[in-house]
C-alpha positions in Angstrom: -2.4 -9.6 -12.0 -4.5 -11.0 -9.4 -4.5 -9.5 -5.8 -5.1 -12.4 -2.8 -5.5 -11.6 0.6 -2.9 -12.9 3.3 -3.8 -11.5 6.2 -4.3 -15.2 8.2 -0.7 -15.7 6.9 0.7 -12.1 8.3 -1.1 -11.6 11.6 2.0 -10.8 13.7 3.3 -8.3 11.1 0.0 -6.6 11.2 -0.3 -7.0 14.8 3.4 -5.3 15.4 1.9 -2.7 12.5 -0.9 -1.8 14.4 0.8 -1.5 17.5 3.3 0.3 16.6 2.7 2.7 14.3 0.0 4.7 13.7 -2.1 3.0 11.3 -5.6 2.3 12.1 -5.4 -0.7 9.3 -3.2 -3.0 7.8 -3.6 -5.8 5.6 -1.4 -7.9 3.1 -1.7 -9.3 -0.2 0.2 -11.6 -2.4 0.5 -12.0 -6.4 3.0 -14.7 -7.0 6.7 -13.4 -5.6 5.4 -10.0 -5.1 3.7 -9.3 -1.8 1.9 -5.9 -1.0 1.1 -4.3 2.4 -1.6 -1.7 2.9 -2.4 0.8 5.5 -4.0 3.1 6.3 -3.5 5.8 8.9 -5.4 9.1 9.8 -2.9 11.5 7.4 -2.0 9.2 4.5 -2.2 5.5 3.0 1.0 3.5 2.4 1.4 0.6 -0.3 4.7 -1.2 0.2 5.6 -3.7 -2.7 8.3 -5.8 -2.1 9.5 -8.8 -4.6 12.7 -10.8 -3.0 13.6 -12.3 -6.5 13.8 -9.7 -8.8 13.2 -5.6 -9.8 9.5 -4.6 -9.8 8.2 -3.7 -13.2 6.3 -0.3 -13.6 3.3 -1.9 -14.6 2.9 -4.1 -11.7 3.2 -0.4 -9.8 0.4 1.2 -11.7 -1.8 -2.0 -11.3 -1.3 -2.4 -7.8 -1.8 1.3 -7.5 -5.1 1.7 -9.4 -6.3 -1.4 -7.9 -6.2 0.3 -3.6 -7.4 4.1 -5.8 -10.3 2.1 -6.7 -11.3 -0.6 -4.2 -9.2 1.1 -0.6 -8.8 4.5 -0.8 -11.5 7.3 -0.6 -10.3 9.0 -3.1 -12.5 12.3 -2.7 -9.6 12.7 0.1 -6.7 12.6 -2.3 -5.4 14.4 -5.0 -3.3 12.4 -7.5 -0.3 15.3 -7.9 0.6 14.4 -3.7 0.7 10.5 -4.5 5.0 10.4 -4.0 6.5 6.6 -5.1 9.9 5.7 -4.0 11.8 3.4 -6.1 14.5 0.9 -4.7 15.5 -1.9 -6.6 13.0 -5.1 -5.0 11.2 -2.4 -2.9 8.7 0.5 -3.9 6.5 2.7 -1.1 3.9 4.4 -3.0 2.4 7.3 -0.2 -0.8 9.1 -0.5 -1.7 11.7 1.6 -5.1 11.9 2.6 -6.4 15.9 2.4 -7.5 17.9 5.1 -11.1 19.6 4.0 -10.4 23.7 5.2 -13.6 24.2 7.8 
């Protein structure tokens, strides 16, 4: 599965993200029918995968997954046992708290 970048496509959504919320970045991605948004936000990241024709299929979740755990997502600030994915049928929202370091 190959990840593209569709930002130039989505600029509205990620304005109203941005704006709105409070994520400090947003960006989009498409692989075929399934299109992913990521953001990030000072307590936790969000991946939202969402396919309009049909269920998502578990390994599309753990490739999408590994693929921001690798390339996105500090992951010295995470610890895999707080990651929470809800399922829905064409949507899944994968959360990942970001850790607070005790000082």
């Amino acid at each position: 599965m190959k990840l593209i970048n569709t930002n130039s496509s989505h600029k509205q959504l990620i304005k109203r993200q941005l704006e709105n919320t409070d994520a400090t970045l947003v960006e989009t991605f498409s692989a075929g029918n399934t299109d992913v948004i990521f953001t990030k936000a000072p307590t936790h990241y969000e991946i939202l995968i969402t396919n309009k024709h049909r269920a998502i299929r578990e390994v599309e979740i753990e490739t999408i997954r590994d693929f921001f755990l690798k390339r996105r997502i500090q992951t010295d600030h995470v610890r895999k046992e707080d990651i929470k994915t809800l399922y829905s049928d064409k949507l899944i929202e994968i959360s990942i708290p970001i850790k607070v370091s005790a000082q």
